[in-house]
C-alpha positions as CSV (number, residue, x, y, z in Angstrom):
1,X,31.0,-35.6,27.7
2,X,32.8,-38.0,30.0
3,X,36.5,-39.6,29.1
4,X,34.0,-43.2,29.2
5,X,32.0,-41.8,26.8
6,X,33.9,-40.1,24.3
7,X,36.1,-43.2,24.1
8,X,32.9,-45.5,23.5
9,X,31.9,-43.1,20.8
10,X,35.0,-43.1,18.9
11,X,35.1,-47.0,19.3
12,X,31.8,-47.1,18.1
13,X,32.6,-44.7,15.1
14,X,35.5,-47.0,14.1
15,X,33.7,-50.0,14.2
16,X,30.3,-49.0,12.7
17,X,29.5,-49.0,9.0
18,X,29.2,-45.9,6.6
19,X,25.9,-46.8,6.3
20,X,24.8,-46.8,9.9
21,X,27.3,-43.8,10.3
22,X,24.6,-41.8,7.8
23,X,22.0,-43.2,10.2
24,X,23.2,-41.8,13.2
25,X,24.0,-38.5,11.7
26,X,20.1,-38.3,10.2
27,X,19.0,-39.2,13.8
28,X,21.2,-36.4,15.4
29,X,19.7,-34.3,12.9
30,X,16.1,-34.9,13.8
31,X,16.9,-35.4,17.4
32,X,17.9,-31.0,17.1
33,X,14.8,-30.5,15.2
34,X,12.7,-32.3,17.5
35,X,13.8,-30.4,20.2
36,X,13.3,-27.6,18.4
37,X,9.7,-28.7,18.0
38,X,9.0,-30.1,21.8
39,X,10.2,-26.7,22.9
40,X,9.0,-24.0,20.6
41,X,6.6,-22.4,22.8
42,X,9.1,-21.7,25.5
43,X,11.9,-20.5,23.9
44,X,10.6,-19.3,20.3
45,X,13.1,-20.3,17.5
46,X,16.2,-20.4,20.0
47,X,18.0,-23.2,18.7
48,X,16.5,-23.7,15.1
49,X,19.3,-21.8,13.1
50,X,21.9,-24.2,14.9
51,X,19.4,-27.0,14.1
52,X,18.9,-26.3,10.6
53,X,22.2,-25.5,9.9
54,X,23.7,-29.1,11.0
55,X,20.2,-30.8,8.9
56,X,21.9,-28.6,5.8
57,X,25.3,-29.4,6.5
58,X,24.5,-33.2,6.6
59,X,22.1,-33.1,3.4
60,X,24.3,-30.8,1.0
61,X,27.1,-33.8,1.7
62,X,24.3,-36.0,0.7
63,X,23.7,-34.6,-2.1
64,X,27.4,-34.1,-3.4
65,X,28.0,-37.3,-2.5
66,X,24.7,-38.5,-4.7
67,X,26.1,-36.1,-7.5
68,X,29.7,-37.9,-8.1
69,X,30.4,-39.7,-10.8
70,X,31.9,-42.6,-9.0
71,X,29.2,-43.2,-6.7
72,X,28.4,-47.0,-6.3
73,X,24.9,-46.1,-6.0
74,X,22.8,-46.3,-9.5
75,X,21.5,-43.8,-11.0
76,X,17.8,-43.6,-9.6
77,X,19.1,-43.9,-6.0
78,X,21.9,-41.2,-6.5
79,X,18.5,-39.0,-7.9
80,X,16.1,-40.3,-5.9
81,X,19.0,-38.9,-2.5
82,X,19.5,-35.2,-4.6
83,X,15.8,-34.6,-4.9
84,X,15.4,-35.1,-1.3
85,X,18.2,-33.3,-0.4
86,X,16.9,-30.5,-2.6
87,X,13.3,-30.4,-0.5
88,X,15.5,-30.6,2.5
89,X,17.9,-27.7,1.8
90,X,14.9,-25.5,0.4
91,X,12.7,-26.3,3.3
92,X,15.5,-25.6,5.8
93,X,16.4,-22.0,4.0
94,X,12.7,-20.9,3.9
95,X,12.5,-22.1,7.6
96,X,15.7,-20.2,8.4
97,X,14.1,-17.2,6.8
98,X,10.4,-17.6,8.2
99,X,11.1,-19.6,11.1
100,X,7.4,-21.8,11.9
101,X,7.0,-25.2,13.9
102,X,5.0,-27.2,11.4
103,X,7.0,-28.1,8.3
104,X,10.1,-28.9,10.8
105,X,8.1,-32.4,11.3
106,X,8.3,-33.3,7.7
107,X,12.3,-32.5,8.1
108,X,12.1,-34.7,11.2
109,X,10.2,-37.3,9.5
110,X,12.8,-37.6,6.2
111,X,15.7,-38.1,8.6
112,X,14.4,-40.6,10.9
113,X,12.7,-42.5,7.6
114,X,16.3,-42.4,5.8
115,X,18.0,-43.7,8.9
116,X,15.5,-46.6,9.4
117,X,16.3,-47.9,5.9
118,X,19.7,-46.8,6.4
119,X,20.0,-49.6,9.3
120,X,17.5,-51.7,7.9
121,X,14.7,-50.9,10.4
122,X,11.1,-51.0,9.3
């Protein structure tokens, strides 16, 4: 990454709200699994452990997060985030396990639905 670059992304991360912080970090997610999707048949399951790794990272921080008690959230939101994060984390171990294409895209589809509603988007 270019000095340009890597100073616009740490303006933009200083300037940018939690929220729309979890929004980027969901797209990034689904951006790795996407590509992991569009490119399956060339290279295999190169690149899904790394993938679903970072998608596990991100959601078992989620779900802590969703788990304290002195999260702002109430109580059906913080449930509501840990029993998507649990279908996330379970998904992402069988799929680490028994690597397949097909239920990456409901993965894919979870992040990028969180992040819209995360920034508000439709």
């Amino acid at each position: 990454m270019s000095s340009a670059a890597q100073a616009y992304a740490r303006t933009a991360q200083r300037t940018a709200s939690p929220r729309e912080i979890e929004a980027q970090a969901l797209l990034k997610a689904a951006r790795q699994l996407q590509d992991v999707v569009t490119n399956w048949n060339e290279r295999g399951a190169i690149g899904l452990n790394e993938a679903l790794m970072f998608n596990r990272k991100l959601w078992s921080i989620f779900v802590s997060d969703a788990l304290r008690d002195d999260n702002p959230q109430s109580l059906e939101i913080r449930q509501n985030i840990a029993n998507i994060g649990v279908f996330v984390l379970s998904q992402s171990a069988a799929l680490q396990m028994t690597p397949q294409v097909e239920p990456l895209n409901a993965l894919i589809e979870i992040n990028r639905n969180i992040a819209a509603g995360l920034s508000g988007r439709p």
